[in-house]
TORPA-4810 file (N, C-alpha, C, O; in nm, 3 decimals):
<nodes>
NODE_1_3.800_-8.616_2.325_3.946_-8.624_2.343_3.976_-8.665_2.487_3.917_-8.616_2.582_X
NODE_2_4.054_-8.742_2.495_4.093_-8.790_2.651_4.240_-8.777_2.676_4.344_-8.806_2.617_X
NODE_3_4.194_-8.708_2.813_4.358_-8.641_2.841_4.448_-8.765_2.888_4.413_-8.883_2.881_X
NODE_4_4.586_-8.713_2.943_4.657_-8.831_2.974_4.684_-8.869_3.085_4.722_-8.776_3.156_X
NODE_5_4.680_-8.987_3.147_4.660_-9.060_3.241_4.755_-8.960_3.384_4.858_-8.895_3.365_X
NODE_6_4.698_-8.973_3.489_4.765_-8.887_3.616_4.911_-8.951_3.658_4.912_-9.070_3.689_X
NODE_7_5.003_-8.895_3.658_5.075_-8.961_3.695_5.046_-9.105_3.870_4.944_-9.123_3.937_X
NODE_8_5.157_-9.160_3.880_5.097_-9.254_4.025_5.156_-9.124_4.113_5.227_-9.027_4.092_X
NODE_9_5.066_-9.195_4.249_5.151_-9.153_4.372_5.257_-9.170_4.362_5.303_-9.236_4.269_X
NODE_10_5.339_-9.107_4.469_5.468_-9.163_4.480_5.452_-9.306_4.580_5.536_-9.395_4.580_X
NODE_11_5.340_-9.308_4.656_5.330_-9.427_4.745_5.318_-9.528_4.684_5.392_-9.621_4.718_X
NODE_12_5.209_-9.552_4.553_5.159_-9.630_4.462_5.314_-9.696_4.394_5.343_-9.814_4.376_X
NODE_13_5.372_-9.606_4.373_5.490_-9.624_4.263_5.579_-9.748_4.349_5.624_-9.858_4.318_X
NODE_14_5.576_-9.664_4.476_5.726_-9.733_4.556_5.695_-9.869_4.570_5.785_-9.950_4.545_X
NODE_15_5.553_-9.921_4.615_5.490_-10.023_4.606_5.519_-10.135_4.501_5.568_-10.246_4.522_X
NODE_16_5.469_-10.071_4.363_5.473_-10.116_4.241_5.647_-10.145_4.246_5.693_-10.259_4.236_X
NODE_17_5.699_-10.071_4.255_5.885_-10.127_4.249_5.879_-10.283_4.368_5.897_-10.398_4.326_X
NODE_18_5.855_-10.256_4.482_5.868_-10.328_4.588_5.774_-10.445_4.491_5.821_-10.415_4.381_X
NODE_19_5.704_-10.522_4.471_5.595_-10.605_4.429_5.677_-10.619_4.313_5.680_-10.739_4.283_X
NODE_20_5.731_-10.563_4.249_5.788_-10.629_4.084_5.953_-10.660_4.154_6.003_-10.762_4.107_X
NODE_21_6.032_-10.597_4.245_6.125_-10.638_4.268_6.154_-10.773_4.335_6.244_-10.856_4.327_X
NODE_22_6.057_-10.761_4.396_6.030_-10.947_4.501_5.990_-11.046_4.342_6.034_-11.156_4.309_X
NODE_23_5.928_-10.990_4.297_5.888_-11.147_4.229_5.976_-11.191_4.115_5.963_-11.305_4.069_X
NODE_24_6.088_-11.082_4.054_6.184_-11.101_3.908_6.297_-11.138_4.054_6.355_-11.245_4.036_X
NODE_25_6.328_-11.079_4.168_6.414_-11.203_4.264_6.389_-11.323_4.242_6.459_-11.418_4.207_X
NODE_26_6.267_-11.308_4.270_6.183_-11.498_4.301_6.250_-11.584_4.171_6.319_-11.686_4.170_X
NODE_27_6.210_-11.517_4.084_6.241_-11.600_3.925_6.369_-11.604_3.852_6.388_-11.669_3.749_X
NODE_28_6.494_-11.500_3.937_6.593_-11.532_3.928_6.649_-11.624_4.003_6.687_-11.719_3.934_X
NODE_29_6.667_-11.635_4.102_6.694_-11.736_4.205_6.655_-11.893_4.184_6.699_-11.987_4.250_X
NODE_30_6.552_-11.901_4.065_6.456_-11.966_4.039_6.554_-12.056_3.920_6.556_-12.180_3.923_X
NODE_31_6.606_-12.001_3.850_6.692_-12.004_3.757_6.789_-12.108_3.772_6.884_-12.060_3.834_X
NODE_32_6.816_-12.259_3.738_6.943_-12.331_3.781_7.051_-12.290_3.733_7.076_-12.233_3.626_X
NODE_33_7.127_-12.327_3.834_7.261_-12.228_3.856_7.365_-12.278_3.707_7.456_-12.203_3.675_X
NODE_34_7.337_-12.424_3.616_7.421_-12.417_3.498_7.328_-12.330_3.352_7.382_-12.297_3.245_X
NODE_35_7.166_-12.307_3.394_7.175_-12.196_3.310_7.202_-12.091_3.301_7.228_-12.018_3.205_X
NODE_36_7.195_-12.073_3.434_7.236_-11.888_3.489_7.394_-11.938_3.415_7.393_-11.825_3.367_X
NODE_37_7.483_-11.980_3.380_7.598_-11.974_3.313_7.592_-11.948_3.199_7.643_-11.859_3.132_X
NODE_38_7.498_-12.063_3.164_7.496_-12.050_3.010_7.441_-11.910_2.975_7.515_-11.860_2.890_X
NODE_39_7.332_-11.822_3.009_7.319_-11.720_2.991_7.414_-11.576_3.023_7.415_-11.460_2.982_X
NODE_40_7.482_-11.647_3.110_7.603_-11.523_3.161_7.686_-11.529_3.033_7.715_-11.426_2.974_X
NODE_41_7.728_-11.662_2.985_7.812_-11.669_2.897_7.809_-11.607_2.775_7.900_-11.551_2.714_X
NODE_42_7.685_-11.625_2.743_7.582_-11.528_2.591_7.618_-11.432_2.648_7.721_-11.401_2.588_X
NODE_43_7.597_-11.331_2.760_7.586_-11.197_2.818_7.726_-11.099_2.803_7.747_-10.981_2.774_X
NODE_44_7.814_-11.223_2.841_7.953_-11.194_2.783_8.005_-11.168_2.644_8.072_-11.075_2.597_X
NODE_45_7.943_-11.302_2.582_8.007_-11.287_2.415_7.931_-11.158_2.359_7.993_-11.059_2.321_X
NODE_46_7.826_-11.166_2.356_7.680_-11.013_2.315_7.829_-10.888_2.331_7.894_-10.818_2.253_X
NODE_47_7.829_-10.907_2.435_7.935_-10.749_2.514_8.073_-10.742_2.456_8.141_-10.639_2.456_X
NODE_48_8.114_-10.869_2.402_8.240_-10.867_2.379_8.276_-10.839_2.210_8.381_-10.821_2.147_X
NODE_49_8.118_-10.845_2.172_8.130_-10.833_2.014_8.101_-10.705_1.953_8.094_-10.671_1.834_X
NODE_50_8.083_-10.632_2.075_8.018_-10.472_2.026_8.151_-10.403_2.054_8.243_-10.436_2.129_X
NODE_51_8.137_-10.306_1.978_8.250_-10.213_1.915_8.327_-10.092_1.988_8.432_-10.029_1.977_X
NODE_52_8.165_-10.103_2.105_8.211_-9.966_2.241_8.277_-10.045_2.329_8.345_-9.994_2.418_X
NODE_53_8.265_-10.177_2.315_8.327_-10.271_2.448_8.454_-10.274_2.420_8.535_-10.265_2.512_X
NODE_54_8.503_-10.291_2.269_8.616_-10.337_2.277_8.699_-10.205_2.266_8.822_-10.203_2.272_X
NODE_55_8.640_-10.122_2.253_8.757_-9.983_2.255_8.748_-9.940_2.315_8.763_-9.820_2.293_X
NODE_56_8.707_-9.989_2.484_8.685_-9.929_2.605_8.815_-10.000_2.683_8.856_-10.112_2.714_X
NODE_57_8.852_-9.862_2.694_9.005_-9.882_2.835_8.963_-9.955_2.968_9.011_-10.060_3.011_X
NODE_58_8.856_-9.870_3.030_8.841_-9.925_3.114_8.728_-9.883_3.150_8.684_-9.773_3.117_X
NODE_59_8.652_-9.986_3.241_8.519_-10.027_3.236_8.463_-10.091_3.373_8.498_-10.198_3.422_X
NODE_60_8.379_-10.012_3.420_8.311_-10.046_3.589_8.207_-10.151_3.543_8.126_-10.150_3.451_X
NODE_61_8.236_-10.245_3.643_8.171_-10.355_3.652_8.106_-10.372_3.780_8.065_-10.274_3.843_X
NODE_62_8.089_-10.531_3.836_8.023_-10.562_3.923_8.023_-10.695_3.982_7.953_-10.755_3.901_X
NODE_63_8.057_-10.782_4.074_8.095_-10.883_4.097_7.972_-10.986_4.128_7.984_-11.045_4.235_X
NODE_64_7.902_-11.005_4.082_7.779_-11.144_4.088_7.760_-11.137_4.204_7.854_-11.113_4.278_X
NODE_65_7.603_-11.161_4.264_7.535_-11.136_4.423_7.397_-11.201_4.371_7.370_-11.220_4.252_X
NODE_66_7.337_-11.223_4.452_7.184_-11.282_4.433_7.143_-11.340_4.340_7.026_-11.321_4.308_X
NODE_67_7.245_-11.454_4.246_7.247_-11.477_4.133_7.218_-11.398_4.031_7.125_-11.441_3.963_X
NODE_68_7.263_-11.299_3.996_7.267_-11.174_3.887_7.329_-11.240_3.813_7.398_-11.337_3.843_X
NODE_69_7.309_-11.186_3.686_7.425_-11.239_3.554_7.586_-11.238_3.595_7.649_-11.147_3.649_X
NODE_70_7.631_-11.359_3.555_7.749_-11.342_3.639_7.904_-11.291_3.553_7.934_-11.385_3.479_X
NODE_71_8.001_-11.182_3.540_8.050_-11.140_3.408_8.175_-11.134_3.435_8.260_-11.082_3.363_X
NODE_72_8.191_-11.187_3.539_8.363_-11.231_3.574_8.425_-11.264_3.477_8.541_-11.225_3.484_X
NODE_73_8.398_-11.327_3.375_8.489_-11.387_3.310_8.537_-11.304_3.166_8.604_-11.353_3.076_X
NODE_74_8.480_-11.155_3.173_8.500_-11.048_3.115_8.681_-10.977_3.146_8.761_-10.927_3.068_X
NODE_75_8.686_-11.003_3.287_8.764_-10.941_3.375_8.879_-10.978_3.340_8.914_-11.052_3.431_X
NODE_76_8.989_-10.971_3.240_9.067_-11.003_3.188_9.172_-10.813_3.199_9.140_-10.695_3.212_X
NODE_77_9.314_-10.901_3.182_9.430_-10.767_3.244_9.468_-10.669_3.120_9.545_-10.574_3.127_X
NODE_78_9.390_-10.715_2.993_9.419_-10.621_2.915_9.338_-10.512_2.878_9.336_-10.466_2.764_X
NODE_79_9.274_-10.472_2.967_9.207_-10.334_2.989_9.201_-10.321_3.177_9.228_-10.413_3.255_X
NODE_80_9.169_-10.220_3.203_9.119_-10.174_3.334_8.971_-10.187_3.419_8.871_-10.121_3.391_X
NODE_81_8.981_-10.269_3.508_8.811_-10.276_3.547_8.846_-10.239_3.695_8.935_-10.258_3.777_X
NODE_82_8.706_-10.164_3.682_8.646_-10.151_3.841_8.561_-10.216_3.875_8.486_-10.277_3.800_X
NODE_83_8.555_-10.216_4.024_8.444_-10.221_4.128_8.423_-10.153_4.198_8.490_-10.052_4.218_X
NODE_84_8.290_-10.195_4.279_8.211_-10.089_4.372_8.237_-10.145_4.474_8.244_-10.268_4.476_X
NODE_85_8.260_-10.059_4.604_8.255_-10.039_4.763_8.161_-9.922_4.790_8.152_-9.801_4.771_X
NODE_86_8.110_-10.000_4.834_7.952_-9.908_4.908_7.989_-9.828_5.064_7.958_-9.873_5.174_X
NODE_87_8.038_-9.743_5.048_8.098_-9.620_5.162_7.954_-9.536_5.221_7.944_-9.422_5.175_X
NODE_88_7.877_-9.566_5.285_7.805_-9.417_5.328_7.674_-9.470_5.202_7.648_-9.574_5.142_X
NODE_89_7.641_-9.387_5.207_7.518_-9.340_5.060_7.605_-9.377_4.942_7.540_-9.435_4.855_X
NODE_90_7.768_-9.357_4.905_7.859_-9.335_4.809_7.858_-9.499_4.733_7.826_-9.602_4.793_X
NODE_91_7.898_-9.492_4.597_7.992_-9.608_4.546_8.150_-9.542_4.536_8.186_-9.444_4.470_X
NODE_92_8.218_-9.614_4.610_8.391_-9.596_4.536_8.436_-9.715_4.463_8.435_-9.835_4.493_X
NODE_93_8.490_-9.628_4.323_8.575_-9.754_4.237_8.660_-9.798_4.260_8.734_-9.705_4.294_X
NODE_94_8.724_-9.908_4.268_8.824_-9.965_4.298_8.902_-10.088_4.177_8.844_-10.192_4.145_X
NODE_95_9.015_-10.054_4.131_9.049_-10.123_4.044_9.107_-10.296_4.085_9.184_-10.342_4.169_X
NODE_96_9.018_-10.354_3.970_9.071_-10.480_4.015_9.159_-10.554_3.994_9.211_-10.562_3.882_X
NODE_97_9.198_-10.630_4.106_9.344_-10.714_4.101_9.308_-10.830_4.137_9.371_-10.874_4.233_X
NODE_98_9.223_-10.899_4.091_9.240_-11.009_4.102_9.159_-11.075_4.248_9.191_-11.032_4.359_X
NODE_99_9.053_-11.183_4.232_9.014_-11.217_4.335_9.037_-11.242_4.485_8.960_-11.281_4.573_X
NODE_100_9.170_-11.208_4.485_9.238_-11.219_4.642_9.217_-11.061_4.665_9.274_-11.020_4.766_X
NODE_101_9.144_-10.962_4.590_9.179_-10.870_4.618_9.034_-10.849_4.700_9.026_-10.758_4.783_X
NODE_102_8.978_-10.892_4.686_8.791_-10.895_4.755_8.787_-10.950_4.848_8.846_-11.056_4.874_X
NODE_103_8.684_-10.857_4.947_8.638_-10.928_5.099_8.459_-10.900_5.082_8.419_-10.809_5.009_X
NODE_104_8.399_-10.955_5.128_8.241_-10.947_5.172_8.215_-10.805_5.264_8.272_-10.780_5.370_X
NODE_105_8.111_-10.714_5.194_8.115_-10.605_5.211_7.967_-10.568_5.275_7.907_-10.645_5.350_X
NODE_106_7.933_-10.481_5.247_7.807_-10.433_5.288_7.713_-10.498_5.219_7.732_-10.530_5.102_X
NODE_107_7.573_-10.532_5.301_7.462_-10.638_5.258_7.534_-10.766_5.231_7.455_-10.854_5.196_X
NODE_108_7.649_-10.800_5.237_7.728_-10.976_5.191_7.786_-10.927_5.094_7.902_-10.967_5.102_X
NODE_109_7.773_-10.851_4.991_7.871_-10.768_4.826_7.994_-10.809_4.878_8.057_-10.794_4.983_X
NODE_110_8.010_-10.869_4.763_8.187_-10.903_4.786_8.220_-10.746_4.671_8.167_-10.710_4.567_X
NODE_111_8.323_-10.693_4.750_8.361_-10.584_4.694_8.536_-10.593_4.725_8.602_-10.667_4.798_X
NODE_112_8.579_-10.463_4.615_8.726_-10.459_4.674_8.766_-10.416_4.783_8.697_-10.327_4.831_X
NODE_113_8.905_-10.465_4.873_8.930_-10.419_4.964_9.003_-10.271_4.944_9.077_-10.238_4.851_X
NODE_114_8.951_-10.176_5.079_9.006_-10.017_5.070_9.139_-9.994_4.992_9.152_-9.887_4.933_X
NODE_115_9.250_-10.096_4.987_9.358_-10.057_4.961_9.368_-10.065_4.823_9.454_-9.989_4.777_X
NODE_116_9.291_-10.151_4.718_9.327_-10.125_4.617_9.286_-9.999_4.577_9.199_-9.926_4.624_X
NODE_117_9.375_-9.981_4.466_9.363_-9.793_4.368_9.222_-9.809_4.337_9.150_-9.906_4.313_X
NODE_118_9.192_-9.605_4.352_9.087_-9.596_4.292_9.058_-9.564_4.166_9.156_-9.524_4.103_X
NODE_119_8.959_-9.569_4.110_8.921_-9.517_3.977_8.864_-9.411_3.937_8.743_-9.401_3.957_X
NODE_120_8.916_-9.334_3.888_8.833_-9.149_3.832_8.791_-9.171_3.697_8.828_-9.226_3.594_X
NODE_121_8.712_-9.113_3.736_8.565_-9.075_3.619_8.650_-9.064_3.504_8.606_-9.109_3.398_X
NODE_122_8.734_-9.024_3.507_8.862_-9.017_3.350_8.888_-9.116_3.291_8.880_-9.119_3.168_X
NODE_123_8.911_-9.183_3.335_8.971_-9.368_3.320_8.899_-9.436_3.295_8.954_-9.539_3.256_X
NODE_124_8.749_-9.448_3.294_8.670_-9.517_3.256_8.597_-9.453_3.110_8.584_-9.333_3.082_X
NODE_125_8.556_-9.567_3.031_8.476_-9.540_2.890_8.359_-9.586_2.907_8.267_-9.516_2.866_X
NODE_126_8.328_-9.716_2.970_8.183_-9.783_2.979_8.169_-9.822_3.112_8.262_-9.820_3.192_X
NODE_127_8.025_-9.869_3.146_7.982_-9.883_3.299_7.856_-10.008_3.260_7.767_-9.992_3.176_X
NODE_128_7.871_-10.101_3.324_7.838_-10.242_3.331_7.733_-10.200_3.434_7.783_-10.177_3.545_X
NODE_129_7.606_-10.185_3.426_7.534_-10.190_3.583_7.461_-10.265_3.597_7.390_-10.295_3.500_X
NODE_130_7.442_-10.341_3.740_7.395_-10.448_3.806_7.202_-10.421_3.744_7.189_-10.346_3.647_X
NODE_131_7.116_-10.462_3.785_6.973_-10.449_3.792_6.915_-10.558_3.789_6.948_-10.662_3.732_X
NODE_132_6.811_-10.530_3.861_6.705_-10.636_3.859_6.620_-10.643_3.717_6.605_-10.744_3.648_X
NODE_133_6.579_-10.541_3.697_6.480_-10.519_3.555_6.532_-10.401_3.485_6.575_-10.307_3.551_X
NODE_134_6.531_-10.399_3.372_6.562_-10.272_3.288_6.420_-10.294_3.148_6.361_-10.391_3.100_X
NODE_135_6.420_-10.189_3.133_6.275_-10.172_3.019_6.334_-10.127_2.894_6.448_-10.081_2.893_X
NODE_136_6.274_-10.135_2.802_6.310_-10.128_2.647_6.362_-9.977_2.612_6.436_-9.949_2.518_X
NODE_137_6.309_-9.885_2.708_6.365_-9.740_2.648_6.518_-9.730_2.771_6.568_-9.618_2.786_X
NODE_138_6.566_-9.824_2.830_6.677_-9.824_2.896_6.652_-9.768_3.054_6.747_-9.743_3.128_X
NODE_139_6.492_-9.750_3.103_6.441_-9.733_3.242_6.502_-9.888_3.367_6.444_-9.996_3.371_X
NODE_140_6.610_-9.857_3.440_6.638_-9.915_3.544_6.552_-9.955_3.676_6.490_-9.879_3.751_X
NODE_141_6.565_-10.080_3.682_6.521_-10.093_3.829_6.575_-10.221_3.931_6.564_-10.343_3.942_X
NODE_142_6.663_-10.067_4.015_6.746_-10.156_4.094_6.746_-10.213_4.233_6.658_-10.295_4.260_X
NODE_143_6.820_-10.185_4.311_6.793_-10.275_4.434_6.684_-10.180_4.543_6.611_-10.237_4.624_X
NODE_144_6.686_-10.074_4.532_6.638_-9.938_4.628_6.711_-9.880_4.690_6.693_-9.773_4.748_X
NODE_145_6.836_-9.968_4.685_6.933_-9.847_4.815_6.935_-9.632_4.701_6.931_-9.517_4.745_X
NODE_146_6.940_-9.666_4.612_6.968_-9.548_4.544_7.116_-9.529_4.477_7.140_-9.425_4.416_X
NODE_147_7.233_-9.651_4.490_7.349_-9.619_4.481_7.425_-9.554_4.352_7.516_-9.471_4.343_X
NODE_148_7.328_-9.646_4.229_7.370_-9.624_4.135_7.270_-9.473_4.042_7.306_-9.403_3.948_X
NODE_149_7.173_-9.474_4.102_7.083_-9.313_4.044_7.192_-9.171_4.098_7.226_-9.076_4.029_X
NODE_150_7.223_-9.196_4.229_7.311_-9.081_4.266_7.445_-9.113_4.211_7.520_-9.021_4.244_X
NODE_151_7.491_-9.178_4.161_7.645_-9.175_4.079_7.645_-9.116_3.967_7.705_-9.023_3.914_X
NODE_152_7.530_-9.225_3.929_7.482_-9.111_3.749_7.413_-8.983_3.736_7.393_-8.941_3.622_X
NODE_153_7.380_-8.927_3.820_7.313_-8.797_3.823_7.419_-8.703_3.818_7.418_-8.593_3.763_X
NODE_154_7.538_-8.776_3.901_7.681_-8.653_3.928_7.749_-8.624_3.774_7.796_-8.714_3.703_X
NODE_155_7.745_-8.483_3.739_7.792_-8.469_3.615_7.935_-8.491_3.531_7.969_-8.446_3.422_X
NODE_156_8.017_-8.596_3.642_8.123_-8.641_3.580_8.119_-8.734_3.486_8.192_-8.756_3.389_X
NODE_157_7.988_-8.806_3.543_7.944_-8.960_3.504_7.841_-8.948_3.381_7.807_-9.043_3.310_X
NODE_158_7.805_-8.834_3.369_7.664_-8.851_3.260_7.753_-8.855_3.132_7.672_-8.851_3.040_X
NODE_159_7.871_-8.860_3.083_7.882_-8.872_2.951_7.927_-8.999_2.924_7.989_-9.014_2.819_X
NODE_160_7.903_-9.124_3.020_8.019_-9.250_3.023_7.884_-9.331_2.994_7.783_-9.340_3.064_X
NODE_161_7.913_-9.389_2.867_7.841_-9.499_2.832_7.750_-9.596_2.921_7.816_-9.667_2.996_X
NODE_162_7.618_-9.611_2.928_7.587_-9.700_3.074_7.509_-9.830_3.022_7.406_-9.783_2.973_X
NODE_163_7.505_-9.976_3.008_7.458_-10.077_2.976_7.375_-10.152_3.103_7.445_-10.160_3.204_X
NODE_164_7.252_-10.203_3.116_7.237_-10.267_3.239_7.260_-10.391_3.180_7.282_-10.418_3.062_X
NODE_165_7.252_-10.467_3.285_7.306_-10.633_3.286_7.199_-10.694_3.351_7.207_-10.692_3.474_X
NODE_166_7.078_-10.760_3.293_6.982_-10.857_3.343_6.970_-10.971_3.234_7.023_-10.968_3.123_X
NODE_167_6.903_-11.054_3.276_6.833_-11.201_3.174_6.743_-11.148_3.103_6.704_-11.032_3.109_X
NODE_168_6.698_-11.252_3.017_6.609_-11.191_2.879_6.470_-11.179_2.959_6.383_-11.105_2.913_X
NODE_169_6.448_-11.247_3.069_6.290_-11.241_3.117_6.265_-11.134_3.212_6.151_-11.101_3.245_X
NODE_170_6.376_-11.076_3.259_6.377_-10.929_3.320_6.385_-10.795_3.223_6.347_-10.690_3.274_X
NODE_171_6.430_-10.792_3.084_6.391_-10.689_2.984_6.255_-10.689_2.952_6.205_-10.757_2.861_X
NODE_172_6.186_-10.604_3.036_6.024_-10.559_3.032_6.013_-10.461_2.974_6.092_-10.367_2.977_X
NODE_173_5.863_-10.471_2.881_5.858_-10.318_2.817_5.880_-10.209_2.891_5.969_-10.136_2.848_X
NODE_174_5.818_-10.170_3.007_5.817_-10.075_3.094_5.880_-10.114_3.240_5.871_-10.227_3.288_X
NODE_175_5.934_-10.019_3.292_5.912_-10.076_3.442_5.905_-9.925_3.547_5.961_-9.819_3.522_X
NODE_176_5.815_-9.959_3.673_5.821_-9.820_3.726_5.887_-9.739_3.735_6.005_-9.767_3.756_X
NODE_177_5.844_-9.588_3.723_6.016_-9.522_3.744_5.936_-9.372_3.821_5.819_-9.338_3.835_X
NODE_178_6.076_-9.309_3.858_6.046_-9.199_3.968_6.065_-9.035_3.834_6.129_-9.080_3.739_X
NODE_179_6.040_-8.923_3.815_6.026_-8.820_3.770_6.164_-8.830_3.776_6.212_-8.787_3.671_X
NODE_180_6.275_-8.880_3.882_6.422_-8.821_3.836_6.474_-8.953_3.795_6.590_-8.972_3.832_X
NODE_181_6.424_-9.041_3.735_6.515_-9.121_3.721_6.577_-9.115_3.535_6.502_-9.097_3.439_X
NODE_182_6.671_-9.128_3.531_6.729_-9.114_3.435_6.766_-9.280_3.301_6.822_-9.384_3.334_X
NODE_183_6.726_-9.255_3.195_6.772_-9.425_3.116_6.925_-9.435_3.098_6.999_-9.337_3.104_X
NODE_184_6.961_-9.545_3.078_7.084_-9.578_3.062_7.065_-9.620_2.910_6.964_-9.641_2.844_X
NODE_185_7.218_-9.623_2.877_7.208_-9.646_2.699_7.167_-9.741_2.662_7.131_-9.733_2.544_X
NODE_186_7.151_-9.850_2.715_7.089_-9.969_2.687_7.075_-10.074_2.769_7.113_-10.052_2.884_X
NODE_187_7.017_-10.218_2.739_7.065_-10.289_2.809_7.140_-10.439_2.727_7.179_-10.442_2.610_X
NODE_188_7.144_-10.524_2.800_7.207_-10.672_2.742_7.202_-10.786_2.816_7.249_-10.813_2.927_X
NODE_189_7.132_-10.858_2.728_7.083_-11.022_2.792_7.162_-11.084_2.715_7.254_-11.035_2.649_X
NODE_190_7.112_-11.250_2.726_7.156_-11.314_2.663_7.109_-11.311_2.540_7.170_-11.373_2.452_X
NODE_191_6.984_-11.237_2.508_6.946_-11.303_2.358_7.015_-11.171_2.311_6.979_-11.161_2.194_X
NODE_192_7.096_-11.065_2.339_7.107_-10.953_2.263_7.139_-10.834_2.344_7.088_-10.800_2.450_X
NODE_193_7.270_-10.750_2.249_7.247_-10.627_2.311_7.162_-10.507_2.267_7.171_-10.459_2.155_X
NODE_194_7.046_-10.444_2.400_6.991_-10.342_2.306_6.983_-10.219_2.315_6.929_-10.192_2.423_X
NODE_195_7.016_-10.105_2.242_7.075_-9.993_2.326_6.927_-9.915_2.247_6.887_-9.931_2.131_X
NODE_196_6.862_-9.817_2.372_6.788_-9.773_2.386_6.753_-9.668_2.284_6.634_-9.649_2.261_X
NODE_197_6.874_-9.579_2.203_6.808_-9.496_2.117_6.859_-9.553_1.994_6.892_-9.473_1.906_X
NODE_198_6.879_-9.738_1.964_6.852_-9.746_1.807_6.992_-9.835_1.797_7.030_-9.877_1.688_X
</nodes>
């Protein structure tokens, strides 16, 4: 009988993130910028045809950076969307009004400016999150700052629907993860949305 494998270091691990995060950059970036549309566009319709999307009031999003899937065109006035401003360690939501309402923020993030309203954990139904890679049981892997593991850990947030947003060649079976990291309900590419328990 053979027991089960040791878990990694934590040194080994951080590594393994760092080494898979540089190279799914490399191959996004890699990506010409009218397919990165055409796949944003699938990424959109996928989201717009599921049943939690459309009976969601309102819904935290994310404004396109490092050529990420880009989902602006979701952002329409008949529901409520947020964004993120990166304060400290913190994300604050900020409801959006419209592209005059954004300035270039921390790391280059175009985020909202302080004055627009914020958003409470009440007001929102679903949460759009950025990532580099997400894995088939809904394991995240994001930039390293930590922004989005400490939002979802806070127990306002654990009952709000969570989807990541990557391309079909970043949904990996597995991808490294830390003892606290937590799955999100699913994720969604262009070929499909897939939510993690079924």
């Amino acid at each position: 009988m053979t027991s089960a494998p040791e878990p990694l270091p934590p040194a080994t691990r951080k590594h393994q993130k760092a080494d898979l995060r540089r190279r799914l950059l490399k191959a996004r970036q890699a990506i010409p910028p009218h397919l990165r549309r055409q796949k944003s566009d699938r990424i959109c319709a996928h989201l717009q045809r599921w049943p939690e999307f459309q009976a969601a009031r309102g819904i935290l999003a994310y404004w396109s950076f490092r050529a990420e899937p880009d989902i602006s065109p979701l952002l329409t006035p008949h529901r409520v969307w947020g964004l993120p401003r990166c304060v400290g360690q913190d994300l604050f939501w900020h409801q959006w009004q419209g592209p005059r309402s954004l300035q270039s923020g921390r790391f280059g993030i175009v985020e909202p400016t302080p004055q627009a309203p914020l958003l409470a954990p009440h007001q929102v139904d679903l949460i759009l999150v950025p990532a580099i890679a997400c894995d088939v049981r809904g394991y995240r892997l994001g930039y390293g700052g930590g922004f989005y593991d400490r939002m979802l850990s806070q127990p306002q947030w654990l009952h709000i629907p969570t989807i990541a947003i990557v391309f079909e060649y970043a949904r990996l079976p597995a991808v490294p993860r830390d003892p606290w990291d937590k799955p999100l309900r699913g994720v969604c590419t262009e070929s499909g949305l897939y939510l993690a328990n079924g």
